[in-house]
C-alpha positions as CSV (number, residue, x, y, z in Angstrom):
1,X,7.2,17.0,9.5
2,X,9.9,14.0,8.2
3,X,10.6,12.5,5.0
4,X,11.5,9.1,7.0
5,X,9.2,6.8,5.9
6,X,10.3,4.6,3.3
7,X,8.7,6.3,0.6
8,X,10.3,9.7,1.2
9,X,7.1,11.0,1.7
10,X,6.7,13.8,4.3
11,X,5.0,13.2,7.5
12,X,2.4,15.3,8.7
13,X,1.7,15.7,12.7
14,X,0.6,18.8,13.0
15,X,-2.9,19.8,13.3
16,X,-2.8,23.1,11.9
17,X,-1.1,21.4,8.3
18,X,-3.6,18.4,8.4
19,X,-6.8,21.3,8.5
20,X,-4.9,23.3,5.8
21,X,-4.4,20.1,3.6
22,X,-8.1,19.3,4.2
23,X,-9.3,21.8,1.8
24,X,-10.0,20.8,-1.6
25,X,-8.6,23.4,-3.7
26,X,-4.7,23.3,-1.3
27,X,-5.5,18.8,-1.6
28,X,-5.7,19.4,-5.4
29,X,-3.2,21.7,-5.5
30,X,-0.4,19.7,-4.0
31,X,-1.7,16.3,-5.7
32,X,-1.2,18.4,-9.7
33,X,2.3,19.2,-8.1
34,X,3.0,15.7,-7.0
35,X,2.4,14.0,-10.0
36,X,3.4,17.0,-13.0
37,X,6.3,18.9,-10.6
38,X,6.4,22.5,-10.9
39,X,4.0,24.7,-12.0
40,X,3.0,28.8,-11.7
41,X,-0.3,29.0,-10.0
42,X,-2.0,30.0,-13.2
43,X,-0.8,26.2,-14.7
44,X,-1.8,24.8,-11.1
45,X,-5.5,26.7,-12.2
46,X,-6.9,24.8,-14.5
47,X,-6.3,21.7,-12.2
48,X,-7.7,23.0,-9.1
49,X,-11.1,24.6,-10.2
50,X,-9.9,28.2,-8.9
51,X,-8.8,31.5,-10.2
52,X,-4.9,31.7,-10.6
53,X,-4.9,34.4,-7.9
54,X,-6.7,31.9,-5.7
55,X,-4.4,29.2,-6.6
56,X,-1.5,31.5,-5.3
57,X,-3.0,32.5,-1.7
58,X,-3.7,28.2,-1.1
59,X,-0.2,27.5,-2.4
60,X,1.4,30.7,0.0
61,X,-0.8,28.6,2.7
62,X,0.8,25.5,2.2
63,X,4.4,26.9,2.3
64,X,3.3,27.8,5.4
65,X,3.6,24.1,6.3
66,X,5.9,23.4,4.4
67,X,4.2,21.3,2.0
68,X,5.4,23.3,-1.3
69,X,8.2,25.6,-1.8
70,X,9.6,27.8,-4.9
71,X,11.2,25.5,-7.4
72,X,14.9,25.9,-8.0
73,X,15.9,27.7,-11.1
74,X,17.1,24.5,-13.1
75,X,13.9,22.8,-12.8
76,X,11.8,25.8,-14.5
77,X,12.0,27.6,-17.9
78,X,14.8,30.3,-17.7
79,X,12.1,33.0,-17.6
80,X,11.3,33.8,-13.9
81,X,8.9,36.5,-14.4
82,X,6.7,33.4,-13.1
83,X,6.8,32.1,-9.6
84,X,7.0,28.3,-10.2
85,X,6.0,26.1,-7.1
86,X,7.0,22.3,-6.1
87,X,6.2,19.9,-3.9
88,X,8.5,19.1,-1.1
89,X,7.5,15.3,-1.3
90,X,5.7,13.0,-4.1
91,X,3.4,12.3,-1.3
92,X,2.4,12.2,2.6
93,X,1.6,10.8,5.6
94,X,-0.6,11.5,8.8
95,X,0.9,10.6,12.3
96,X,-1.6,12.1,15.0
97,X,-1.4,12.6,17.9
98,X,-3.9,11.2,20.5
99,X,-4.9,14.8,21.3
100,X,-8.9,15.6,21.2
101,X,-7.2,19.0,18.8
102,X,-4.8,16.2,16.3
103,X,-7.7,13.9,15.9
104,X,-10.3,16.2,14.7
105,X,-8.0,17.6,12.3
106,X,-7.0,14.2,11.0
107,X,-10.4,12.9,10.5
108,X,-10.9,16.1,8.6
109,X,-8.4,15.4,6.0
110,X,-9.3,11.7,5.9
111,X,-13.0,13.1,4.9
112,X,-11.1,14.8,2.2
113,X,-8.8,12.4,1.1
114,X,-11.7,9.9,0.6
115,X,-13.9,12.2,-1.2
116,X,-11.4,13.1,-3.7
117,X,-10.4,9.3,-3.7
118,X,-13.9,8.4,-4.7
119,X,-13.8,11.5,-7.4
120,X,-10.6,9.8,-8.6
121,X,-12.4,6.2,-9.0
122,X,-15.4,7.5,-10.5
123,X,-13.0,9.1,-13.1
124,X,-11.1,6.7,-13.6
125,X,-14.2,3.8,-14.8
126,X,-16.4,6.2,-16.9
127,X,-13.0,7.8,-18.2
128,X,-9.9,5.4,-18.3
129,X,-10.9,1.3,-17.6
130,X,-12.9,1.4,-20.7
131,X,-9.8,2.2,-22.7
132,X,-7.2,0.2,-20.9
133,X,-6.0,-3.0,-23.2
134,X,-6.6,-6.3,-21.9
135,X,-3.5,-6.6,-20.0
136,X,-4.3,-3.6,-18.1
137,X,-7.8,-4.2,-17.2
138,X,-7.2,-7.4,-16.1
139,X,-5.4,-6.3,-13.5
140,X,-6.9,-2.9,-12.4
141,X,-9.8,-3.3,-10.1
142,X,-10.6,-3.3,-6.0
143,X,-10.4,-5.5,-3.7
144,X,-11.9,-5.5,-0.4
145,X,-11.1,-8.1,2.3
146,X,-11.3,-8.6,5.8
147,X,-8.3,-10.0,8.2
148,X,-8.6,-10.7,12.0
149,X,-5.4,-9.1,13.6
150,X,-3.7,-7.5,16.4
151,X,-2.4,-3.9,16.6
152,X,1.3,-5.7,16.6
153,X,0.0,-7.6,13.3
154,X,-1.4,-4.6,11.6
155,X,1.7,-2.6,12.4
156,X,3.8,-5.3,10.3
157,X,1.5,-5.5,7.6
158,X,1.6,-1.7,7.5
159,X,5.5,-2.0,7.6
160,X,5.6,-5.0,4.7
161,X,3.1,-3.0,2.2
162,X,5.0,-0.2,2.6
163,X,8.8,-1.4,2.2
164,X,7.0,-3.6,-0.9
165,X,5.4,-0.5,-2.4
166,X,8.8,1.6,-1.9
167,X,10.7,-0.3,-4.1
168,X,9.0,1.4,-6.9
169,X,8.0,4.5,-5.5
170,X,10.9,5.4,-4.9
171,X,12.4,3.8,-8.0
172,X,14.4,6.3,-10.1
173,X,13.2,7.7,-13.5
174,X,15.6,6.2,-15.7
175,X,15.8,2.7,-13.8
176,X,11.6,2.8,-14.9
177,X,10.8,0.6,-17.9
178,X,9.3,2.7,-20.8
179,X,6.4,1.0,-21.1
180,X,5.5,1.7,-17.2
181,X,2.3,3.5,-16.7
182,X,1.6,5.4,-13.1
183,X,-1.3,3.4,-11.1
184,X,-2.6,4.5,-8.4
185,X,-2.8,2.5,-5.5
186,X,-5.3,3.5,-2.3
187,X,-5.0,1.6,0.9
188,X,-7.5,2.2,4.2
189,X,-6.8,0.0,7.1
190,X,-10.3,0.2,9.3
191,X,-10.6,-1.6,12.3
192,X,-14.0,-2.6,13.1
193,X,-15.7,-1.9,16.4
194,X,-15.6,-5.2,18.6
C-alpha cells in the first residue's frame, strides 16, 4: 500500500486487504473512521450494525492491512482505558493486478462498494435532498454520460478529475470556508464491451 496518489489516499494492491475491505461491517467501519476520526469500537458500534466486541475483531483485521491503526494520544480524550482507532488515510484506492487471484478480489470489493454506494444514495433522497435549501439542491443530483475514448484518453481524464478533486480534498481544515458542507462525490468509469 501508498499514500501517492494525489489525494493522500492509500492504495490498495493486495488481494488479501481488497477481500478483508469487502465486508460490510470492516467497509463501514473504516468509512465512520474516515469521515468522524477516531473512535473505540464501542462508538464505531452504533455505526456498523455490530456488537462492540465485533467491531473490535473487524478493526484488529484491518490493522492487519494496515488500513487503521491506534490513534496517537493527542488526538483522544486523556483517558486511555479505551483503545481509540484511526484511519491511516481519509480514503483509498484499488490497483490490481492482472492476476486471476487480484481480480476476483477486486470485483469483490467493487460489489461492496456499490452496494453501500446505492445504500448511501437511497439515504441520502428520502433523508437529506428533501431538506437541502435551494442552492444546495440545485446542484446535488447524478449525472450519467457516455464518452468514446481510448485507454490513453481515459487515463488523462482519470488523472484531470483527480488533481481537480485534490485541490479540496486535500484542502486543510482551517483554509475550509465555514459554510462548506462535505458532499460526496462517486465516480465509476465502465467501459463497454465493443
Amino acid at each position: 500500500m501508498s499514500l501517492t496518489n494525489p489525494f493522500g489516499d492509500v492504495t490498495i494492491t493486495d488481494p488479501q486487504a481488497m477481500r478483508a475491505l469487502a465486508h460490510p461491517v470492516r467497509l463501514a467501519a473504516l468509512t465512520a473512521l474516515q469521515r468522524n476520526g477516531p473512535m473505540t469500537a464501542t462508538q464505531l458500534s452504533a455505526h456498523v450494525g455490530a456488537t462492540p466486541s465485533v467491531t473490535s475483531w473487524h478493526l484488529r483485521h484491518l490493522a492487519t492491512f494496515g488500513l487503521v491503526t491506534d490513534a496517537d494520544p493527542g488526538e483522544v480524550p486523556a483517558d486511555r482505558r479505551q483503545r481509540y482507532w484511526k484511519a491511516v488515510a481519509r480514503g483509498f484506492t484499488v490497483d490490481s493486478s492482472a492476476s486471476e487471484e487480484s481480480q476476483t478480489a477486486r470485483r469483490a470489493l467493487a460489489t461492496q462498494l456499490e452496494q453501500t454506494a446505492r445504500q448511501q444514495t437511497d439515504r441520502w433522497w428520502a433523508e437529506t435532498e428533501p431538506e437541502l435549501d435551494h442552492p444546495w439542491r440545485r446542484l446535488s443530483g447524478v449525472a450519467n454520460t457516455g464518452v468514446r475514448l481510448t485507454a490513453d484518453e481515459l487515463e488523462r481524464l482519470q488523472h484531470d478529475m483527480d488533481e481537480l478533486l485534490a485541490v479540496y480534498t486535500r484542502r486543510a481544515d482551517e483554509d475550509t470556508p465555514a459554510d462548506a458542507r462535505r458532499v460526496r462525490i462517486l465516480r465509476s468509469y465502465l467501459p463497454e464491451a465493443r
